[in-house]
N, C-alpha and C positions, 0 to 999 in steps of 0.2 A: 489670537486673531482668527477670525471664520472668513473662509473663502465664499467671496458672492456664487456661491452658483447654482444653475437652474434648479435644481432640487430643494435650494433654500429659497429660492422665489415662487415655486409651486407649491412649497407650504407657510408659506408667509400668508400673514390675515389681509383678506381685502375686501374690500365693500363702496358702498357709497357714500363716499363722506356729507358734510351738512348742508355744501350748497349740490349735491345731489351728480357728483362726479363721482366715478369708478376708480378710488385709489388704492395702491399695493403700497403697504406699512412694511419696511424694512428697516427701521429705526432701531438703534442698541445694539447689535449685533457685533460691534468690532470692525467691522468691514475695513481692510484698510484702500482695497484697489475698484474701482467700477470695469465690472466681467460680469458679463452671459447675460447683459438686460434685452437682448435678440429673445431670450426666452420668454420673455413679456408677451412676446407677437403683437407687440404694439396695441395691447388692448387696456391701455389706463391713460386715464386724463390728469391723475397726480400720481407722484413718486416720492415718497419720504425715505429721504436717508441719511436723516437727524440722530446726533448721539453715536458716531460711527468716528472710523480712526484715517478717514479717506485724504490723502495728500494732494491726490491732483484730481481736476475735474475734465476729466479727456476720458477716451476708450467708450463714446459712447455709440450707440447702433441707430440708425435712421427712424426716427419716432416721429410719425407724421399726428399723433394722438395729442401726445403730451402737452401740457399749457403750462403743469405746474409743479418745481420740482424745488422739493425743503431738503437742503441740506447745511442746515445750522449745525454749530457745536460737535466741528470737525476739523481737521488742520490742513487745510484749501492753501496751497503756495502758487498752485498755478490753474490759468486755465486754458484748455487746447484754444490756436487761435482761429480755428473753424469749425467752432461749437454751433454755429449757426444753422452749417450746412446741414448738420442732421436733428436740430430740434427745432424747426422752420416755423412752428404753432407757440412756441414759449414763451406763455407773455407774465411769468409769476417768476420769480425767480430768491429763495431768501437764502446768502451767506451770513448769515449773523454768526458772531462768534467763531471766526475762521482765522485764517493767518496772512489772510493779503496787507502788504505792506506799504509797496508803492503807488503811486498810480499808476503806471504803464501797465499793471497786472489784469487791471479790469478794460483793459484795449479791444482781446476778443469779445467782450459781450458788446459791441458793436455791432456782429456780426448778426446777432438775433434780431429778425425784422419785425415781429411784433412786441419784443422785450416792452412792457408796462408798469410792473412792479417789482422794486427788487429794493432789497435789503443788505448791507454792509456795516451793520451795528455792531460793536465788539471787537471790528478789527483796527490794526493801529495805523491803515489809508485813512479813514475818517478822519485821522490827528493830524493830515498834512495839509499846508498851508493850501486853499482856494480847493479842496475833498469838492464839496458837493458841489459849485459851479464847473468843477471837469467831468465830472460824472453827467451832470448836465448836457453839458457841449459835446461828450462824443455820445450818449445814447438821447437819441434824435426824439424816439415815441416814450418815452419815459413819463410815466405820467405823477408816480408815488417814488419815493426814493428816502428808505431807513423811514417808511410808515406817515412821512409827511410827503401832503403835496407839489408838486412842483407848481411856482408859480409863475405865470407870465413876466413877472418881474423882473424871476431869475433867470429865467428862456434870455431874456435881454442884457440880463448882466454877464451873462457866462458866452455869451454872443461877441459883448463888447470884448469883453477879457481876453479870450481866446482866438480874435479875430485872424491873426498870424498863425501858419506854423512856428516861426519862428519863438515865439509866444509861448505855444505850446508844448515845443524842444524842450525851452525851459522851465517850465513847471514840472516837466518828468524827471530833469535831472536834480531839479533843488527837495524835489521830494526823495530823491534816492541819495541827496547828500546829509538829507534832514535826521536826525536821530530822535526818536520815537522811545521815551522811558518805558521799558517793558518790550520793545522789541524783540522777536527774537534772534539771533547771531548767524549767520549762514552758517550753517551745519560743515560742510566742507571743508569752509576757511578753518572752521575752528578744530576740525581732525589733522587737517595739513601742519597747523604749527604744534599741535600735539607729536605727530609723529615727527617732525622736523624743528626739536628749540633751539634754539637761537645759543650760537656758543661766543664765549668772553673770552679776552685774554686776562689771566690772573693777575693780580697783583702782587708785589710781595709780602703782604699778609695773608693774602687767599695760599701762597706759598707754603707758609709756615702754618697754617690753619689745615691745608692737606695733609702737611708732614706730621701735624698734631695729629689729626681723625688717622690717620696710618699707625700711630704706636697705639693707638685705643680701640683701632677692629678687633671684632670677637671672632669676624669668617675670614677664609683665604678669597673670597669671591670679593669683597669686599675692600680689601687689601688691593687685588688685581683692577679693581676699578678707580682707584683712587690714584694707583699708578700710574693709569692710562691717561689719568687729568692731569696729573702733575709732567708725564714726559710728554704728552703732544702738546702742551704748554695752550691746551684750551676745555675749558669750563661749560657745560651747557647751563642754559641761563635759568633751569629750575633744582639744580645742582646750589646745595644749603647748606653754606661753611659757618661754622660759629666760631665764637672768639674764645676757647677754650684757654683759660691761662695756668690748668695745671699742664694741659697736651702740651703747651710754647714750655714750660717748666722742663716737664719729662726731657723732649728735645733738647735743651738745651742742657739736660745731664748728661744723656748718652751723647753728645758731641761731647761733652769735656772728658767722658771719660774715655771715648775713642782714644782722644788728643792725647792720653796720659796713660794709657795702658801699657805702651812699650816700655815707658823709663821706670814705672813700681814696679814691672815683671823683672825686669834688670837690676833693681836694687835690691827687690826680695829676694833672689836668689843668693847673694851674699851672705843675706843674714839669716839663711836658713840653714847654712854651711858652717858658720861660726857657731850656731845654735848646737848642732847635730855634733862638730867636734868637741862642744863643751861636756855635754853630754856622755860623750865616748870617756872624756879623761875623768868625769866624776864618776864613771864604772870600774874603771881601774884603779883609783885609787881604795873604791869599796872591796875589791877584791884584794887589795892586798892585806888590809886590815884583817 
């Protein structure tokens, strides 16, 4: 990843693009964070930061220039919710291909008073139920929205719809209940239960399935872990017992032969003793011969 800063924006290409605006190409770069666009000095009318690794769209500097800022094909989760305050002239705005997933996510671009065109193709809000009549109803000047235009129609449908807050409560929360194929997973949630699974109480096959995987470790590490399963009498829930039935086999030797080692040590002895006297007396009688 490349740090945005001033020295990589002092030599980034810029020019005037086709409709004859003074734009700084910062496109491809990796960027993951927005830092040092103060070093601008506020002297571009576009800002491309398409093809970049950028999470959030916050940390920006008071651009009283700016109109139009591409940042497609980036992974956008949020955006500051007084983005307004310092891009006061932004009336172009394209997220294609980002990662906003709710609606509540696009609340701050409210805040942009001339906001006109803006773009959210590619992301999985598009997929929630009544997408473009909200988008509608909170960005008032909107005139293009994902390259189509709005119509008076919709001005009126998304009027009627969202007439209520109350209305509008819920359309944020059924969109945050809505699951979207291809979503991606909070990041968070999904380290929290990684570092923290979920523990079982065994069974008495998971029992016997320990005490199997115990006579078949090849390490002491190994050995010490299984024991810690079987005496705190809990399992974590990605902990992979198999149904081994030579391991149930083995066990259930070495219990019979626990069981029976005392009384063949006991009997062998005997007959080790009659062996050994036999032995004695067929010496002596070779000797006397």
């Amino acid at each position: 990843m490349v740090r945005l800063t001033a020295d990589l924006i002092w030599k980034s290409p810029h020019f005037f693009n086709a409709i004859k605006e003074r734009e700084l190409d910062l496109r491809g770069n990796k960027i993951p964070v927005i830092e040092n666009l103060g070093a601008t000095e506020d002297q571009f009318d576009t800002i491309d930061l398409s093809d970049n690794e950028i999470v959030k769209l916050e940390n920006l500097p008071y651009l009283t220039r700016l109109g139009t800022l591409l940042i497609n094909n980036n992974r956008i989760t949020r955006i500051n919710p007084n983005i307004g305050e310092f891009l006061p002239k932004l009336h172009t705005l394209v997220l294609t291909n980002n990662r906003l997933v709710n609606l509540v996510e696009i609340d701050p671009l409210a805040s942009l008073p001339k906001l006109q065109f803006l773009s959210l193709l590619d992301n999985n809000i598009t997929k929630k139920p009544n997408y473009r009549l909200y988008v509608i109803h909170k960005l008032k000047s909107l005139r293009v929205l994902d390259f189509k235009k709005v119509k008076s129609k919709e001005r009126l449908e998304a009027e009627n719809l969202f007439a209520s807050e109350e209305v509008e409560e819920e359309a944020k929360k059924e969109s945050a209940k809505t699951f979207t194929p291809g979503e991606v997973p909070n990041v968070t949630e999904v380290a929290e239960e990684q570092q923290n699974p979920k523990v079982v109480t065994p069974t008495p096959e998971q029992i016997l399935a320990i005490k199997a995987a115990i006579v078949n470790s090849q390490t002491l590490e190994e050995v010490a872990r299984l024991e810690k399963a079987l005496n705190s009498g809990q399992i974590p829930a990605d902990f992979k017992i198999l149904n081994d039935d030579n391991g149930f086999k083995h066990i259930k030797d070495k219990d019979e032969k626990m069981a029976t080692d005392s009384p063949i040590a006991s009997d062998a002895e005997p007959s080790n003793v009659e062996e050994q006297k036999d032995n004695e007396t067929e010496t002596a009688l070779m000797e006397q011969e």
